[in-house]
VOTORMAR-65997 format. One line per field, with one value per residue: residue number from 1; residue in one letter; x, y, z of N, C-alpha, C, O in turn. Coordinates in nm, 4 decimals. Example, Ala and Ser with C-alpha at 12.3 -4.5 7.8 and 13.67 -1.06 7.14 Angstrom:
REM residues 2
nr: (1 / 2)
rest: (A / S)
n_c1: (1.3190 / 1.2850)
n_c2: (-0.5690 / -0.2250)
n_c3: (0.7800 / 0.7080)
ca_c1: (1.2300 / 1.3670)
ca_c2: (-0.4500 / -0.1060)
ca_c3: (0.7800 / 0.7140)
c_c1: (1.3200 / 1.2900)
c_c2: (-0.3300 / 0.0030)
c_c3: (0.7800 / 0.7870)
o_c1: (1.4236 / 1.3409)
o_c2: (-0.3319 / 0.1138)
o_c3: (0.8465 / 0.8039)
REM end
This chain:
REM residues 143
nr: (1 / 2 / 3 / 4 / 5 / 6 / 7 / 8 / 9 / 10 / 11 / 12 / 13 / 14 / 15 / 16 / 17 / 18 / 19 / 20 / 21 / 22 / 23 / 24 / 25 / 26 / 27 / 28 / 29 / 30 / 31 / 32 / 33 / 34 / 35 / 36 / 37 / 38 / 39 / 40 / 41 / 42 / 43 / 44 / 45 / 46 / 47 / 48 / 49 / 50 / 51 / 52 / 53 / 54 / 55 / 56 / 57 / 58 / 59 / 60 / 61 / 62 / 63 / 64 / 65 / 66 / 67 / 68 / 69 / 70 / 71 / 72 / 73 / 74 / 75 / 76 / 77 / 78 / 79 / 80 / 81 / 82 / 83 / 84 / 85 / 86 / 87 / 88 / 89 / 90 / 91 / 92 / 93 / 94 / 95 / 96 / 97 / 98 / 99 / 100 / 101 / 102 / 103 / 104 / 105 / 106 / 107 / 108 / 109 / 110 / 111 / 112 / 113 / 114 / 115 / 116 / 117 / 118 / 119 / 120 / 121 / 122 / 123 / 124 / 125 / 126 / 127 / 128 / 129 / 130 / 131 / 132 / 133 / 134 / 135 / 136 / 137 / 138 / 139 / 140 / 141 / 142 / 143)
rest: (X / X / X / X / X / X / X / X / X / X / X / X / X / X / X / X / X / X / X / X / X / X / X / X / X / X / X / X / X / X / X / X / X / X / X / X / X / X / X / X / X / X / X / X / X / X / X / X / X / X / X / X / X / X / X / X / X / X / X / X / X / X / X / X / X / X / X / X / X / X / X / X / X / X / X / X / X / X / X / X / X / X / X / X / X / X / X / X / X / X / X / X / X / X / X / X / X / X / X / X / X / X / X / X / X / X / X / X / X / X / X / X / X / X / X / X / X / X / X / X / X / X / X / X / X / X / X / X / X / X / X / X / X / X / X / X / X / X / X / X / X / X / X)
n_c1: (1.4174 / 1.4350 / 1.1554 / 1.0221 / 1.1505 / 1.1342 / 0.8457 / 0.5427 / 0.3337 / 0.1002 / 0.0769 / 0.0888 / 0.1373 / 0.3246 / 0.5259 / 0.7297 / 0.5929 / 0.3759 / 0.0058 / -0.3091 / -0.4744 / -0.4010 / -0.4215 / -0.7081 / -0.7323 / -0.6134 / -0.7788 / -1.0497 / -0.9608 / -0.8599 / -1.1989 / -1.3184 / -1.1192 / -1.2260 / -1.5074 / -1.4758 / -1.3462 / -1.5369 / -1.4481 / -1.4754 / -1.4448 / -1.3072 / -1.3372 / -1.0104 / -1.0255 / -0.8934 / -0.8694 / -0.7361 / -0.7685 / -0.6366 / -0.4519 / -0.1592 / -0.1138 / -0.0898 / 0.1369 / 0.4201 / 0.7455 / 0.9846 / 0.8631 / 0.9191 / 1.1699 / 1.3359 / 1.2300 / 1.3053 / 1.5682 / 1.5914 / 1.5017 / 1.7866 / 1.8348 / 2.0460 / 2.2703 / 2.2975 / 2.1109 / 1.9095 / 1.9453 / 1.8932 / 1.6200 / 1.5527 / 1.6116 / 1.4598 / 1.2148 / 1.2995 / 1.2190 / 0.9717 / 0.7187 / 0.3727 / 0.0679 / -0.2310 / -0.5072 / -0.7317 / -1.0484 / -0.9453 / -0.6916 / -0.3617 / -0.2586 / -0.0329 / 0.3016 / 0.3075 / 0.4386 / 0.5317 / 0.5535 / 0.4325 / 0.3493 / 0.3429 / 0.4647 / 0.2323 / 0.1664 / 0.4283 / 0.6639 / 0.7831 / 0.6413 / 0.4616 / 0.5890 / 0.7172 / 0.5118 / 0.4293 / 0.6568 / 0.6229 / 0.3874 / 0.4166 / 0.5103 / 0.2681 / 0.0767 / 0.2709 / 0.2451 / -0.0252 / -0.0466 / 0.0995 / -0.0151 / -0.3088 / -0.4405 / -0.4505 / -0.6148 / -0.3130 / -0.2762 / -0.1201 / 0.2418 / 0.4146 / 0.7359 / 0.7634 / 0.9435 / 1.1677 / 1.1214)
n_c2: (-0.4843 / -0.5367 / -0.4857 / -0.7096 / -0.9246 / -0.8856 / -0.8547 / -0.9921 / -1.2382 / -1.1411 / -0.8973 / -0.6743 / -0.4139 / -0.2020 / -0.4361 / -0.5643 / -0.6686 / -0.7723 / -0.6641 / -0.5181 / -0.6714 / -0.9244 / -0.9641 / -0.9711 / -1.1795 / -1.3940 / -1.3913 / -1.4979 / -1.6916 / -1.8301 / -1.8558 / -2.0360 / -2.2438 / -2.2532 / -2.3372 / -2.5724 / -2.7647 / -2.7684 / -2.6113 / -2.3927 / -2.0055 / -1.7234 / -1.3936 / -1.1396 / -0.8123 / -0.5041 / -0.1557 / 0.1156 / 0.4104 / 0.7118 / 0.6328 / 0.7218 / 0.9880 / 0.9580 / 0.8125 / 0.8023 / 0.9247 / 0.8183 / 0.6163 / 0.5039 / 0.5521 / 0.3422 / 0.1268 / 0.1094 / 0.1061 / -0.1239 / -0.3458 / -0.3796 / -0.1596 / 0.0702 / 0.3348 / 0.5219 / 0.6139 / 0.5425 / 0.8437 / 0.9993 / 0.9501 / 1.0647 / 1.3309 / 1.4351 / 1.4642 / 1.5827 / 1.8795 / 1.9765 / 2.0953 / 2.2103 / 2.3905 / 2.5588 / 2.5653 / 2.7961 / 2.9418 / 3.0742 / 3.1904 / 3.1322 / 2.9408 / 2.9780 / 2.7881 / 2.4786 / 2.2302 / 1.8836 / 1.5993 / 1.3602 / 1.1481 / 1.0507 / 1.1899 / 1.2406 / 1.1765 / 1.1364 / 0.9131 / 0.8022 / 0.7080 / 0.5108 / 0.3142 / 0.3206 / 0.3483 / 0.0893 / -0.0826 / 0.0250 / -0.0754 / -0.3587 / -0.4996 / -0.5143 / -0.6658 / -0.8922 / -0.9732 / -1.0536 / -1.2422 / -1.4733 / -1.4608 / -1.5723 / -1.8419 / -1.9755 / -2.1039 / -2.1897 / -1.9869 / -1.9524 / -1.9046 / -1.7242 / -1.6924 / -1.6457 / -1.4652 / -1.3314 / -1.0555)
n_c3: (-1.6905 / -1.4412 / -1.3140 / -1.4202 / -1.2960 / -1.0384 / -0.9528 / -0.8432 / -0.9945 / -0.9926 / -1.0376 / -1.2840 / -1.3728 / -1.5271 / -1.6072 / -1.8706 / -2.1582 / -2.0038 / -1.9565 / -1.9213 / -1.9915 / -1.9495 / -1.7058 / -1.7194 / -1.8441 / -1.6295 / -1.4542 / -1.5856 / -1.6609 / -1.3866 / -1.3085 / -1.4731 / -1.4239 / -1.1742 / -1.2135 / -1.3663 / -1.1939 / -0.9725 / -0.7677 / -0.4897 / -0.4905 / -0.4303 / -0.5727 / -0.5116 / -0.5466 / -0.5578 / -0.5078 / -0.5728 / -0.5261 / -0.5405 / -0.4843 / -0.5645 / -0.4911 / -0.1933 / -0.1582 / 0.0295 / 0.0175 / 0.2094 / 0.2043 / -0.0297 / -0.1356 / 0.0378 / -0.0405 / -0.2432 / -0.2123 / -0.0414 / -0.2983 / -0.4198 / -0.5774 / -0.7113 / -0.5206 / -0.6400 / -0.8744 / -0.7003 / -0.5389 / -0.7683 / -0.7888 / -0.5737 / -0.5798 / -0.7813 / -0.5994 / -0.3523 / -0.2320 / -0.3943 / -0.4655 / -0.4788 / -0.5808 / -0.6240 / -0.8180 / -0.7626 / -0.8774 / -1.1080 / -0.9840 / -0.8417 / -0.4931 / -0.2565 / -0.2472 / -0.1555 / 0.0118 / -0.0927 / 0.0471 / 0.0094 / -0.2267 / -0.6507 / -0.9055 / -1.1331 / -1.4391 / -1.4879 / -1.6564 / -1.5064 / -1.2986 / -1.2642 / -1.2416 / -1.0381 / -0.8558 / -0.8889 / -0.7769 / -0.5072 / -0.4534 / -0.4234 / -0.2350 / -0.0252 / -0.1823 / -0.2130 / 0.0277 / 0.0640 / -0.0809 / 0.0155 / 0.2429 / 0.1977 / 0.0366 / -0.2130 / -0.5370 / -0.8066 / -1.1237 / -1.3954 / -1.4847 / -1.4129 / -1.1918 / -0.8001 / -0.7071 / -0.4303 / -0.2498)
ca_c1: (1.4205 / 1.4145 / 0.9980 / 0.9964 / 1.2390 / 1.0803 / 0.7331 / 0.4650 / 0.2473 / -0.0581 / 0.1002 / 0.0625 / 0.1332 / 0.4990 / 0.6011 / 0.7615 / 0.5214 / 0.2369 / -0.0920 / -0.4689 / -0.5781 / -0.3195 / -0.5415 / -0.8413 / -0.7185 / -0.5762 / -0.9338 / -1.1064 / -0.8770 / -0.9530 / -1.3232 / -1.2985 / -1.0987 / -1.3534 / -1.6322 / -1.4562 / -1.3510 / -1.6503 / -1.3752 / -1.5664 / -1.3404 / -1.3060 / -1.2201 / -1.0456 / -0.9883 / -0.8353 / -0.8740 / -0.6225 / -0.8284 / -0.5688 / -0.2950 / -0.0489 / -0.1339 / -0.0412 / 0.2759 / 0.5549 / 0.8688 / 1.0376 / 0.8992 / 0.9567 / 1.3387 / 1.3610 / 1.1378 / 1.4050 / 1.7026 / 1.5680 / 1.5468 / 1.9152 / 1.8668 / 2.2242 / 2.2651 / 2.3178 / 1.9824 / 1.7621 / 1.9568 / 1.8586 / 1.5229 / 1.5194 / 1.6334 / 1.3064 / 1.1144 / 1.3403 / 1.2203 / 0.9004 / 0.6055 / 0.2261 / -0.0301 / -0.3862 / -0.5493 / -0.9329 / -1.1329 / -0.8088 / -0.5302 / -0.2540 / -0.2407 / 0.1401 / 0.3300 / 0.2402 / 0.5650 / 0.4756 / 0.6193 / 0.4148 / 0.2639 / 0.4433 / 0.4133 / 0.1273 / 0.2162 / 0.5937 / 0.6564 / 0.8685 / 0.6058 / 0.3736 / 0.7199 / 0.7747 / 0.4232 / 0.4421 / 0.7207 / 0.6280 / 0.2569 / 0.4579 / 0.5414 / 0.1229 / 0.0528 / 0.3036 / 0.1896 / -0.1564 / -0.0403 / 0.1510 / -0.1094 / -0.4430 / -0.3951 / -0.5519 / -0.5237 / -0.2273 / -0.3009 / 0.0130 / 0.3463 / 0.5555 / 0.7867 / 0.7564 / 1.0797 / 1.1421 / 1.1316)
ca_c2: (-0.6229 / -0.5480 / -0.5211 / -0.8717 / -1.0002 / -0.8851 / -0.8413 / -1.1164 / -1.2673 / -1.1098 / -0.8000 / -0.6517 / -0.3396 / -0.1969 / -0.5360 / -0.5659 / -0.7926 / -0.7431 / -0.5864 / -0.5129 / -0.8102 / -1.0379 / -0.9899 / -1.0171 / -1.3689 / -1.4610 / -1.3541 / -1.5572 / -1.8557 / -1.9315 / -1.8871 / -2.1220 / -2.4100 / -2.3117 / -2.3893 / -2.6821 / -2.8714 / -2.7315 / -2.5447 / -2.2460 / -1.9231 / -1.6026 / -1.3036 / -1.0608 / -0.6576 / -0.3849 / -0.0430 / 0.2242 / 0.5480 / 0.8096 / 0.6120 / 0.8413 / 1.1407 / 0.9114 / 0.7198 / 0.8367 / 0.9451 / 0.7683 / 0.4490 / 0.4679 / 0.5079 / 0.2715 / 0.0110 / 0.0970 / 0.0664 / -0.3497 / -0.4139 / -0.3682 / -0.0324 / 0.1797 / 0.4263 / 0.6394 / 0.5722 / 0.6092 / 0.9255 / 1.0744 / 0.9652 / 1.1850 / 1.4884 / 1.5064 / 1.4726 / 1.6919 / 2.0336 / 1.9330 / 2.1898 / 2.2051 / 2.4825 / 2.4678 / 2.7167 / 2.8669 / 3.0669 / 3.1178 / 3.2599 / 3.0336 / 2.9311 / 2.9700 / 2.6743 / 2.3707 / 2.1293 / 1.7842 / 1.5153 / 1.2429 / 1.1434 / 1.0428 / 1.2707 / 1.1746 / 1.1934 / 1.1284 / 0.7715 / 0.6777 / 0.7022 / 0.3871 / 0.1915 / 0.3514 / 0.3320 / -0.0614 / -0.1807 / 0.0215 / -0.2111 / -0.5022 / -0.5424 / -0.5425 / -0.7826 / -1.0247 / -1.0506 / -1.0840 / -1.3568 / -1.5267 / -1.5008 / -1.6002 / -1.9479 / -2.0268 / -2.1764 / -2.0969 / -1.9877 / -1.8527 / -1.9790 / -1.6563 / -1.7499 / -1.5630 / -1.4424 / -1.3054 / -0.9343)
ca_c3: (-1.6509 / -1.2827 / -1.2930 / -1.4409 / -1.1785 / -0.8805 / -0.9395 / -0.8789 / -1.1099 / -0.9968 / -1.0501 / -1.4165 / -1.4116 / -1.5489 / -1.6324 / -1.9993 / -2.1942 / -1.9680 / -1.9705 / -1.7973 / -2.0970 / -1.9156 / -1.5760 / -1.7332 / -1.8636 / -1.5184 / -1.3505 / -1.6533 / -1.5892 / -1.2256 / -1.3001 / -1.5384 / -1.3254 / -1.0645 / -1.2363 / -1.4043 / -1.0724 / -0.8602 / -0.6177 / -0.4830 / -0.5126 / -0.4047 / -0.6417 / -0.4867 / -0.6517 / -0.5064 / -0.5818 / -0.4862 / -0.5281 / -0.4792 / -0.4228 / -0.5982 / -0.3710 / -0.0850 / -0.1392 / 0.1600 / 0.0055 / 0.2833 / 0.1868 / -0.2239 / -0.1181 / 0.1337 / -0.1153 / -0.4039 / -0.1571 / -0.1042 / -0.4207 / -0.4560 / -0.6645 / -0.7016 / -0.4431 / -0.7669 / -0.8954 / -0.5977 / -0.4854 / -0.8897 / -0.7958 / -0.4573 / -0.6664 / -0.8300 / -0.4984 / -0.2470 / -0.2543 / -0.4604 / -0.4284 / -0.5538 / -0.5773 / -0.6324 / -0.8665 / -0.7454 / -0.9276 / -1.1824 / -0.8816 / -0.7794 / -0.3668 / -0.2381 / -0.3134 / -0.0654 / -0.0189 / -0.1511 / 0.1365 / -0.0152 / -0.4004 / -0.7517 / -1.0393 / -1.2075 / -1.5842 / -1.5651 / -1.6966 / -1.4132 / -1.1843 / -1.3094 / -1.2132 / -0.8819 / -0.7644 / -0.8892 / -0.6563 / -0.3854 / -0.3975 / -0.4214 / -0.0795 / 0.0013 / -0.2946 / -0.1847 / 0.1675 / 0.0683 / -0.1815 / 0.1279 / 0.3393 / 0.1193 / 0.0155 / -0.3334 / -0.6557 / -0.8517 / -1.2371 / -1.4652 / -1.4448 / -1.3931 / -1.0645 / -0.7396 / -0.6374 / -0.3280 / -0.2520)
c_c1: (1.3956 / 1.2592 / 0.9663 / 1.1149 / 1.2010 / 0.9244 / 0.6338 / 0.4126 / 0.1346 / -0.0722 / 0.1349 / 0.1294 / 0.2968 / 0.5604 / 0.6206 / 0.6754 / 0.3957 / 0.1285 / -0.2278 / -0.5044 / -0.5184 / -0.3913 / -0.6310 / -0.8061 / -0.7042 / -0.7156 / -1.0124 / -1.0661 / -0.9582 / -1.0789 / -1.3234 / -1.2507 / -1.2215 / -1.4753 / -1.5970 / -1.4515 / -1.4706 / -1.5426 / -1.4534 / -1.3988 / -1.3787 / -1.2429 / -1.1322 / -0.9655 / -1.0048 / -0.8386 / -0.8150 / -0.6371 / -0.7418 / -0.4718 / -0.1658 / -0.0380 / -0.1104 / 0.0574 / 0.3909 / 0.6524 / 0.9597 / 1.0449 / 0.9600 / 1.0952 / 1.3719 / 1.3431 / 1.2600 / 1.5320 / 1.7063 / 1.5723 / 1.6898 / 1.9159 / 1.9859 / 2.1480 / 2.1946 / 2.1781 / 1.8927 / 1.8397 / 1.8989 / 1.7287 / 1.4759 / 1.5321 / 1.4835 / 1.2203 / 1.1415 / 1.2677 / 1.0720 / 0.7633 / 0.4828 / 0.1876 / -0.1561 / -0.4075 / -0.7077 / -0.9514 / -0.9628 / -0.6525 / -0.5153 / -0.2705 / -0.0630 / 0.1830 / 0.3467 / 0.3521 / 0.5023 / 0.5753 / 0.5358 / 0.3831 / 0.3852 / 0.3928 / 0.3375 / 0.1700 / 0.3354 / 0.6068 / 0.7173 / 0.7370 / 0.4745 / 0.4574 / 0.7171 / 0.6037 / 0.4372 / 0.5214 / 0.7166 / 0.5213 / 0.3032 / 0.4395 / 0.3685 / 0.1007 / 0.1199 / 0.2604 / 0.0480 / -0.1573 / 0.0111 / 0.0779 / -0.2583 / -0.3721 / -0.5044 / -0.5147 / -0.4230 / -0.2248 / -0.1879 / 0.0989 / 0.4727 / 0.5460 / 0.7443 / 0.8531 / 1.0375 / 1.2066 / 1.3156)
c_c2: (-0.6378 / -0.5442 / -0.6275 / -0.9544 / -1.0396 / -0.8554 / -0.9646 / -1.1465 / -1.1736 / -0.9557 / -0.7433 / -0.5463 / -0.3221 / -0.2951 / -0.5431 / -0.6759 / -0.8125 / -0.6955 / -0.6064 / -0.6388 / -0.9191 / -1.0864 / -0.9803 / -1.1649 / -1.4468 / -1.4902 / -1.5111 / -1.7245 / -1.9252 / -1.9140 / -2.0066 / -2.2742 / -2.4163 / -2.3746 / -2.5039 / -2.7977 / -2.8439 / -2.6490 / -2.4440 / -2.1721 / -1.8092 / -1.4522 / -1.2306 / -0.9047 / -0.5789 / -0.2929 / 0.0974 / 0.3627 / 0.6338 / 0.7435 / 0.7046 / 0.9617 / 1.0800 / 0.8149 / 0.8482 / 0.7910 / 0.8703 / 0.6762 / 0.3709 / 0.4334 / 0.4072 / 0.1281 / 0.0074 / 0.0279 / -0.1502 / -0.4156 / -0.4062 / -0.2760 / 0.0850 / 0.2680 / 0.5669 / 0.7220 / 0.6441 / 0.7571 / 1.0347 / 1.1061 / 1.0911 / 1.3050 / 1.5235 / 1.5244 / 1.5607 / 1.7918 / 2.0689 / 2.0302 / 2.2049 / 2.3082 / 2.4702 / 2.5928 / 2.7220 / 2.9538 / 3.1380 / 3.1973 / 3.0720 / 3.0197 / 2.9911 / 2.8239 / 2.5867 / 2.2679 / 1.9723 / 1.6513 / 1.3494 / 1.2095 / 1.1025 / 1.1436 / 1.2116 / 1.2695 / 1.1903 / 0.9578 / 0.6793 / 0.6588 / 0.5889 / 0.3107 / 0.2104 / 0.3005 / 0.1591 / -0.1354 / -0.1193 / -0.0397 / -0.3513 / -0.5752 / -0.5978 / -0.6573 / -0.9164 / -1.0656 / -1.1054 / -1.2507 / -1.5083 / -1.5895 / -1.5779 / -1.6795 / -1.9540 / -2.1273 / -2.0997 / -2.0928 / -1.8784 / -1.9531 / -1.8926 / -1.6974 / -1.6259 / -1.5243 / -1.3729 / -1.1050 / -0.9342)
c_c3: (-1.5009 / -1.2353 / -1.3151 / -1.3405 / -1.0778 / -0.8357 / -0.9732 / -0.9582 / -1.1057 / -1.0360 / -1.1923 / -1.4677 / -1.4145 / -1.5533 / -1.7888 / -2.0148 / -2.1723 / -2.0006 / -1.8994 / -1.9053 / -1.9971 / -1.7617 / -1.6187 / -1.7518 / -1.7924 / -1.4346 / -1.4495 / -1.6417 / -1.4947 / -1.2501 / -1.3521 / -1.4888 / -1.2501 / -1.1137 / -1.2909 / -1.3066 / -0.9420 / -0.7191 / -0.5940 / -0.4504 / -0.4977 / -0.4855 / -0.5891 / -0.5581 / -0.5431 / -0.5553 / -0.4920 / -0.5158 / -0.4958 / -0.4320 / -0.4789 / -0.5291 / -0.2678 / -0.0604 / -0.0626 / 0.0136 / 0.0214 / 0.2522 / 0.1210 / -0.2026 / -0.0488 / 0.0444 / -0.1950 / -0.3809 / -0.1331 / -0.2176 / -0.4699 / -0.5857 / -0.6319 / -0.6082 / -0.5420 / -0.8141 / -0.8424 / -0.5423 / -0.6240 / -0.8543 / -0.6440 / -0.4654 / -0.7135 / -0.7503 / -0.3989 / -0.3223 / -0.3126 / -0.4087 / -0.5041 / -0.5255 / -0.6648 / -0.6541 / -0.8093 / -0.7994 / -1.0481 / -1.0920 / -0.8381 / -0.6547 / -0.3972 / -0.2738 / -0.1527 / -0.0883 / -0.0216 / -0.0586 / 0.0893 / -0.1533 / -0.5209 / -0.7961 / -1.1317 / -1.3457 / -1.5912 / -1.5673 / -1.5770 / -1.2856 / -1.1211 / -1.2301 / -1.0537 / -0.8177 / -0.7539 / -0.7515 / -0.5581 / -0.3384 / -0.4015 / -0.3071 / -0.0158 / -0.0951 / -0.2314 / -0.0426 / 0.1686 / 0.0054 / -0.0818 / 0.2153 / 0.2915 / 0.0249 / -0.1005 / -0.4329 / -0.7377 / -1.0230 / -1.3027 / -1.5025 / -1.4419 / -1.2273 / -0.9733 / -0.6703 / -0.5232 / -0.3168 / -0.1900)
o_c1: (1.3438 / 1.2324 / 0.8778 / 1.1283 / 1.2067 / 0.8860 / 0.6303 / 0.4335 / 0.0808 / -0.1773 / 0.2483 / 0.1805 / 0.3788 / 0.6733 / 0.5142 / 0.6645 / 0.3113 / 0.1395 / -0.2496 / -0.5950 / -0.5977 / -0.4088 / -0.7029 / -0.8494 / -0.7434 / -0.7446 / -1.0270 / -1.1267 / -1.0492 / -1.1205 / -1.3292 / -1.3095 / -1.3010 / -1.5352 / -1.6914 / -1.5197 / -1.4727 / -1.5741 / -1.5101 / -1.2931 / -1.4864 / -1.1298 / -1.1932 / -0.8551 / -1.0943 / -0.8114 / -0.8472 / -0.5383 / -0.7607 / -0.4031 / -0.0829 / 0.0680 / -0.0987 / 0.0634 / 0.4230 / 0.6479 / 1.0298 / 1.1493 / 1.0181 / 1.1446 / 1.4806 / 1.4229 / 1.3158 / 1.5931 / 1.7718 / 1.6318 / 1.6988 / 1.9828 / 1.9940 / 2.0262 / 2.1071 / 2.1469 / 1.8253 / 1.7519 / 1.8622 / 1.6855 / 1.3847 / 1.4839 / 1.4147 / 1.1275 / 1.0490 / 1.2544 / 1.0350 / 0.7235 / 0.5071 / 0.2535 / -0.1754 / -0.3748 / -0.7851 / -0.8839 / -0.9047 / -0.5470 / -0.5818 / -0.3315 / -0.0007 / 0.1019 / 0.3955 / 0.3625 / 0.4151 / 0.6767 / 0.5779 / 0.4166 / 0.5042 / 0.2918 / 0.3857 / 0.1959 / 0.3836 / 0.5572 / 0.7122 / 0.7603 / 0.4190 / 0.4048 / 0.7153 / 0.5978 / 0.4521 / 0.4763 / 0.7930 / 0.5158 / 0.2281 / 0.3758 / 0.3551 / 0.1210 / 0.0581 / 0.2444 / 0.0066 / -0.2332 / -0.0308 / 0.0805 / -0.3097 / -0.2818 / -0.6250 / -0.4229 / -0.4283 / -0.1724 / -0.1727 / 0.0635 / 0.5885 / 0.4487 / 0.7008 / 0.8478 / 0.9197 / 1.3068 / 1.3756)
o_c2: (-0.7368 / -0.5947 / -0.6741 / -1.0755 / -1.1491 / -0.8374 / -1.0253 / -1.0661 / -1.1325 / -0.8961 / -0.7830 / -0.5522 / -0.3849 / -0.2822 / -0.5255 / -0.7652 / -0.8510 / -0.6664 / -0.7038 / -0.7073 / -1.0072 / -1.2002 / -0.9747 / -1.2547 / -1.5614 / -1.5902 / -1.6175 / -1.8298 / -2.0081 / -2.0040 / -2.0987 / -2.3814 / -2.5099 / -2.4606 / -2.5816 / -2.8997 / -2.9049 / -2.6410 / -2.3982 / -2.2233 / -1.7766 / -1.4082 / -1.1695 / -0.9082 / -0.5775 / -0.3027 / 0.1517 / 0.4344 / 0.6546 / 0.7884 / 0.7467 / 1.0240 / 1.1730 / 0.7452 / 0.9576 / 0.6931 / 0.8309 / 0.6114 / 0.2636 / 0.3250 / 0.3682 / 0.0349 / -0.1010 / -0.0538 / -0.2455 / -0.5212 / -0.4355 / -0.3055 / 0.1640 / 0.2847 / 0.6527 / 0.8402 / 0.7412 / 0.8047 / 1.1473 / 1.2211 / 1.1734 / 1.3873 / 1.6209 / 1.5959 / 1.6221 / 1.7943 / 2.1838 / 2.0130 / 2.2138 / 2.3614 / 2.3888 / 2.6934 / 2.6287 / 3.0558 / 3.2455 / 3.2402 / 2.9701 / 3.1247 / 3.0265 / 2.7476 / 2.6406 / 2.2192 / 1.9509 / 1.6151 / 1.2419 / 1.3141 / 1.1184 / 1.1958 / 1.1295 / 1.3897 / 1.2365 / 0.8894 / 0.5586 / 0.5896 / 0.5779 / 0.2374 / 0.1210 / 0.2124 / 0.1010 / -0.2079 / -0.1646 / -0.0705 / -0.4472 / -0.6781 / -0.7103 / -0.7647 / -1.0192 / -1.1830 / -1.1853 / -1.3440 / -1.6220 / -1.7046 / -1.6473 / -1.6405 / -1.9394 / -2.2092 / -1.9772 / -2.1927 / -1.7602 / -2.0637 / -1.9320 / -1.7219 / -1.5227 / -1.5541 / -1.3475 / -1.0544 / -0.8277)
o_c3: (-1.4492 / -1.1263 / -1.2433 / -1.3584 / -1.0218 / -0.7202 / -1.0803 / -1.0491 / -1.2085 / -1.0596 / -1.2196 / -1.5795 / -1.3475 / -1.5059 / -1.8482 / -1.9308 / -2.2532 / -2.1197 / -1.8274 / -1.8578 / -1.9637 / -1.7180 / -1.5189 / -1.6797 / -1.8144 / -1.3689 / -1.3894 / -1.6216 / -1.4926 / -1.1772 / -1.2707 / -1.5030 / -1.2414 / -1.0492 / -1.2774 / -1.3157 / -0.8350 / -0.6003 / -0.6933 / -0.4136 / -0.5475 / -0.4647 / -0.6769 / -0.6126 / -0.4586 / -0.6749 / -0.3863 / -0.5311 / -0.3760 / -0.3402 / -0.3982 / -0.5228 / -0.1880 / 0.0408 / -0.1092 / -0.0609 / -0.0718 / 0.2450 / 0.1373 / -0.2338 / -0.0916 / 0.0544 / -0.2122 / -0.4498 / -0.1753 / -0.2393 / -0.5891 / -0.6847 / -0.5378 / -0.6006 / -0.5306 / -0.7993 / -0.8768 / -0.4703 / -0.5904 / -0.8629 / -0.6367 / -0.3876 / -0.6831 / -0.7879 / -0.3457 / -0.4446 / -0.2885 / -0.2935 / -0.6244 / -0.4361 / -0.7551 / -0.5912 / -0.8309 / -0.7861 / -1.0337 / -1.1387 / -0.8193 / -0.6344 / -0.4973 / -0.3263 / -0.0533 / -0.2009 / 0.0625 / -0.1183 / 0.1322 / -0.2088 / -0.4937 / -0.7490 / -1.2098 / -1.3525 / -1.6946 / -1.4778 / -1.5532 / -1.1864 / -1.0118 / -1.1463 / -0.9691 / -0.7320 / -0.6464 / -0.6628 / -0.4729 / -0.2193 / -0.3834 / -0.2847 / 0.0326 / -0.0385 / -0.2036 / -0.0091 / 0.2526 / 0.0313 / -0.1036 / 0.2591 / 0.3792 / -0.0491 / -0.0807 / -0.4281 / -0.7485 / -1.0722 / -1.2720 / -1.5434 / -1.4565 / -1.1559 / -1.0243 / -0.5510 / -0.4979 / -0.3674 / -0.1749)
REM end
């Protein structure tokens, strides 16, 4: 319930209920007014190439700790990240193991969620700042 609490509209992903159809419909929408009332409109899409290999540690906790997430919680989630080490196979040999100070775990379920509200914070300022029309009717609480 806490992804549908605190996450904007424009924001899709890890929300119960949601889905990528639900932003296509939102995208399809405002075309749609636009071309109905003649507003001209701007799409705009983001694409976060490698954002999972570059989310700060520092921030995820810090992000979790605002949202009023238990100490409990976010200290479980720093267990799986302290200590956290990669290696990179060539030619079939292992490297040494390479300590991992930034990234989620790509393929563990929690890490769809975590990357989510730590793009929140960007989303809503953009949403703040870039004045448009408004198509939905989930609320925008406040981080």
């Amino acid at each position: 319930m806490i992804m549908a609490e605190h996450l904007r509209s424009s924001q899709f992903c890890a929300v119960p209920g949601y889905s990528i159809l639900d932003a296509v419909a939102t995208v399809r929408d405002a075309l749609t007014y636009a071309e109905y009332t003649g507003t001209p409109i701007c799409v705009l899409t983001l694409d976060f190439e490698s954002a999972f290999d570059r989310m700060s540690h520092h921030f995820l906790f810090n992000i979790l700790r605002r949202y009023g997430i238990s100490h409990l919680f976010v200290e479980r989630i720093r267990n799986l990240y302290d200590g956290a080490t990669a290696s990179i196979q060539i030619n079939g040999m292992l490297t040494g193991r390479i300590p991992m100070q930034c990234a989620v775990r790509q393929g563990c379920p929690l890490s769809m969620v975590l990357y989510a509200l730590c793009l929140h914070p960007l989303l809503r300022t953009l949403e703040d700042r870039i004045h448009g029309i408004r198509i939905g009717s989930r609320p925008f609480p406040p981080l």
